[in-house]
C-alpha positions in Angstrom: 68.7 -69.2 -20.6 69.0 -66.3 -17.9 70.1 -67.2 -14.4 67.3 -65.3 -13.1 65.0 -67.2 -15.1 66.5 -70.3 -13.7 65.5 -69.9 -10.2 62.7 -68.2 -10.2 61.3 -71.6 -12.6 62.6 -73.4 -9.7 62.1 -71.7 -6.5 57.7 -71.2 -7.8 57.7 -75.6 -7.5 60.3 -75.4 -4.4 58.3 -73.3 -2.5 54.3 -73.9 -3.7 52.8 -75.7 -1.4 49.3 -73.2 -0.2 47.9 -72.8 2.7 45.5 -76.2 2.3 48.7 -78.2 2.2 47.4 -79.7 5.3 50.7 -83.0 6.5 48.3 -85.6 6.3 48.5 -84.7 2.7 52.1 -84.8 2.6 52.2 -88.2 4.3 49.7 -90.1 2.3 51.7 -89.5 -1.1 54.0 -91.0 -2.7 56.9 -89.3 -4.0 55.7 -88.2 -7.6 52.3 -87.1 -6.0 54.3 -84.8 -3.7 55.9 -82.8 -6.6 53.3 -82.9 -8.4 50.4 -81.5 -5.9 52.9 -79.3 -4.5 53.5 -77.7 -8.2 49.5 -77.5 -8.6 49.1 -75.1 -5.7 51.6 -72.7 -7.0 50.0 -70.4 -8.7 47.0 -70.3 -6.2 49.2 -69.6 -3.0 51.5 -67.3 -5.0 48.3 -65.3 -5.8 47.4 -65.4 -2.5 50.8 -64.4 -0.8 52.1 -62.1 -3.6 50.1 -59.0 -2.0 51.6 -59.8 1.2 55.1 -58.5 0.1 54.9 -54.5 -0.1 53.3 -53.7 2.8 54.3 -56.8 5.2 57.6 -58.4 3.5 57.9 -60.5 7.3 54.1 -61.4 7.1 55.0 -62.8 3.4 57.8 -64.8 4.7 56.1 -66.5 7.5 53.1 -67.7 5.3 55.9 -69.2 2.5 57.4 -70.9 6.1 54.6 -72.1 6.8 53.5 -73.6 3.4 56.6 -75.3 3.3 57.7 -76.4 5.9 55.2 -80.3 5.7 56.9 -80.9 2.5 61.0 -79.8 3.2 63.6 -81.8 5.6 65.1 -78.5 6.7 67.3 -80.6 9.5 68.2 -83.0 7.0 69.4 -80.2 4.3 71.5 -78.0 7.4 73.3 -81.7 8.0 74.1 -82.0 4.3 75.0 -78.6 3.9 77.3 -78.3 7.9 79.0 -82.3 6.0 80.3 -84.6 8.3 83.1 -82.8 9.0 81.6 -79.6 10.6 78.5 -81.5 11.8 81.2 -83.8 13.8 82.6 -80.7 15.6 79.4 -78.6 16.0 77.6 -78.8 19.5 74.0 -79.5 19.2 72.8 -76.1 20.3 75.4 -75.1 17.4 73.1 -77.4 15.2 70.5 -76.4 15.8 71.0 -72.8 15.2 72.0 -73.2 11.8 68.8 -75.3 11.1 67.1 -72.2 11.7 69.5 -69.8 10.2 69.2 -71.9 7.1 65.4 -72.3 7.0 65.2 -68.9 7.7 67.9 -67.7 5.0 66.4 -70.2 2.1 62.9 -69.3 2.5 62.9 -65.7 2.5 65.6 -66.2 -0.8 62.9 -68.0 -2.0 60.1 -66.1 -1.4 61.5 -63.4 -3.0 62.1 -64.9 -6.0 58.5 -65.8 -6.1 57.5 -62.6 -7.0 58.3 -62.3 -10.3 57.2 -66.1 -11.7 54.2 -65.9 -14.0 52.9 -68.5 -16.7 54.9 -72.0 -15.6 54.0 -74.7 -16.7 55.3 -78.5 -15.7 55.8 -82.1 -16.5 56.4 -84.7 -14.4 58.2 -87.6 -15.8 56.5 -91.3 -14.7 58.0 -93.4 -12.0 60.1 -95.5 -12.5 60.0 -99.4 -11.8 62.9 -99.3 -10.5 61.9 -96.6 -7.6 59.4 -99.4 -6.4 60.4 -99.9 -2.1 62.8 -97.3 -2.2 63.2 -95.2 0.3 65.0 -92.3 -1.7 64.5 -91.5 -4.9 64.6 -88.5 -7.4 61.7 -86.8 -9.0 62.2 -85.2 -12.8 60.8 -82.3 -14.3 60.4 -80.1 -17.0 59.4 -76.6 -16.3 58.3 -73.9 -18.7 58.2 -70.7 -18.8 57.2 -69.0 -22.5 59.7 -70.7 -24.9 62.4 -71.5 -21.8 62.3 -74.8 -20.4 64.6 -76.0 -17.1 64.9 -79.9 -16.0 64.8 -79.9 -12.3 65.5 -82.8 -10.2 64.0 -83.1 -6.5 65.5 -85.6 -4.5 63.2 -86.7 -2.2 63.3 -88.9 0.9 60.8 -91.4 3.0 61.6 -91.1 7.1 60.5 -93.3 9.2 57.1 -91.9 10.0 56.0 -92.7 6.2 56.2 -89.2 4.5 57.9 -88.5 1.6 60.6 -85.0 2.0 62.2 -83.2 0.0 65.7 -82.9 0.9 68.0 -81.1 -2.2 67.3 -80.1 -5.7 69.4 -80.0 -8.8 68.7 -77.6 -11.8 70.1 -78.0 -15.0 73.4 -80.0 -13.5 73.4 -77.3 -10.8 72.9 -79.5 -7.3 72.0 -77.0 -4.7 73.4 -78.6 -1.9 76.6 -79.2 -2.9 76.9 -75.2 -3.9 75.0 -74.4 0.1 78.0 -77.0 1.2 80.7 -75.4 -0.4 79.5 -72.2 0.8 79.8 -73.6 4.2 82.9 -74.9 3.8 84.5 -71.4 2.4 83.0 -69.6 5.3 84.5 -72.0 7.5 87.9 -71.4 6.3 87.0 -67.6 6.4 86.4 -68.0 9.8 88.6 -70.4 11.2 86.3 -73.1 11.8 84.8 -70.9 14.3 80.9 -72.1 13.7 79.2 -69.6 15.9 80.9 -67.0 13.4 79.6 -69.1 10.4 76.0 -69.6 11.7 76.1 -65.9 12.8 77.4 -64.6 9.3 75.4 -67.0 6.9 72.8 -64.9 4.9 70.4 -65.4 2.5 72.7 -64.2 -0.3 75.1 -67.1 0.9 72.1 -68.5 0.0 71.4 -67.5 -3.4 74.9 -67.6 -4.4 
């Protein structure tokens, strides 16, 4: 199957919560109901965001922000992606930078590739027993695109306040945050372990590897 094809499949569930995702929403679900609403408004907030693009490509990015952000740990994802090792020798101004370089760099990589998805489809798989009082678990799905299927896995988290986050995806094998961590990591050695030179040269094509 293309590449391409691959993330735009994932990046239309990733990023699909619309603009009625309203947090209470987010917070009252459990795990499976959080993919699974979340990959019902996709076509309706891609439809409405889509036009956005040409003439306002910022304006497009800031409502896909927006969208996501009740249903995303971005904090949670920059600490998995900095690892222990550079999050142990950041400062936290340093830290929080990158959050915000990272949101910043993932969404719009995202967005973009929302452009282009037409005609998924998905299946969520049942809970399992086993996921019963846990407080992370991982959610599987099948999406489908005209005869192409993908199995993407969302691993999602319960914080303390009761909602249920996503915090990495795998696609076909391919975990996400592992590749955003060793991207880190290479920069890191690029730059000497200099993070200010990290944060400032991390992009959204570091990104989309």
């Amino acid at each position: 199957m293309a590449k391409l094809m691959h993330w735009r499949l994932l990046l239309a569930l990733f990023l699909a919560p619309g603009g009625a995702w309203a947090q209470s929403s987010v917070a009252d679900s459990e795990p499976h109901q959080v993919i699974e609403q979340v990959s019902r408004d996709v076509l309706a907030a891609m439809e409405h965001t889509r036009p956005l693009f040409d003439q306002n490509p910022q304006a497009f990015y800031q409502a896909i922000d927006e969208a996501v952000a009740p249903a995303v740990d971005f904090e949670r994802m920059a600490f998995l992606v900095m690892d222990q090792r550079y999050y142990a020798i950041s400062t936290a101004e340093q830290r929080a930078r990158f959050v915000e370089v990272f949101r910043k760099s993932l969404v719009e990589t995202y967005a973009r590739g929302l452009i282009g998805v037409t005609d998924t489809q998905f299946e969520i798989a049942l809970p399992r027993p086993a996921d019963a009082g846990q407080t992370m678990v991982n959610v599987e799905q099948i999406l489908s695109d005209g005869d192409d299927a993908v199995e993407v896995v969302y691993a999602m988290r319960k914080g303390s306040d009761g909602r249920w986050l996503l915090n990495n995806v795998i696609i076909e094998g391919i975990n996400l945050g592992r590749t955003f961590r060793n991207q880190f990591a290479q920069l890191a050695t690029r730059y000497n372990e200099d993070l200010d030179q990290v944060i400032a040269n991390w992009s959204p094509e570091d990104v989309s590897g």
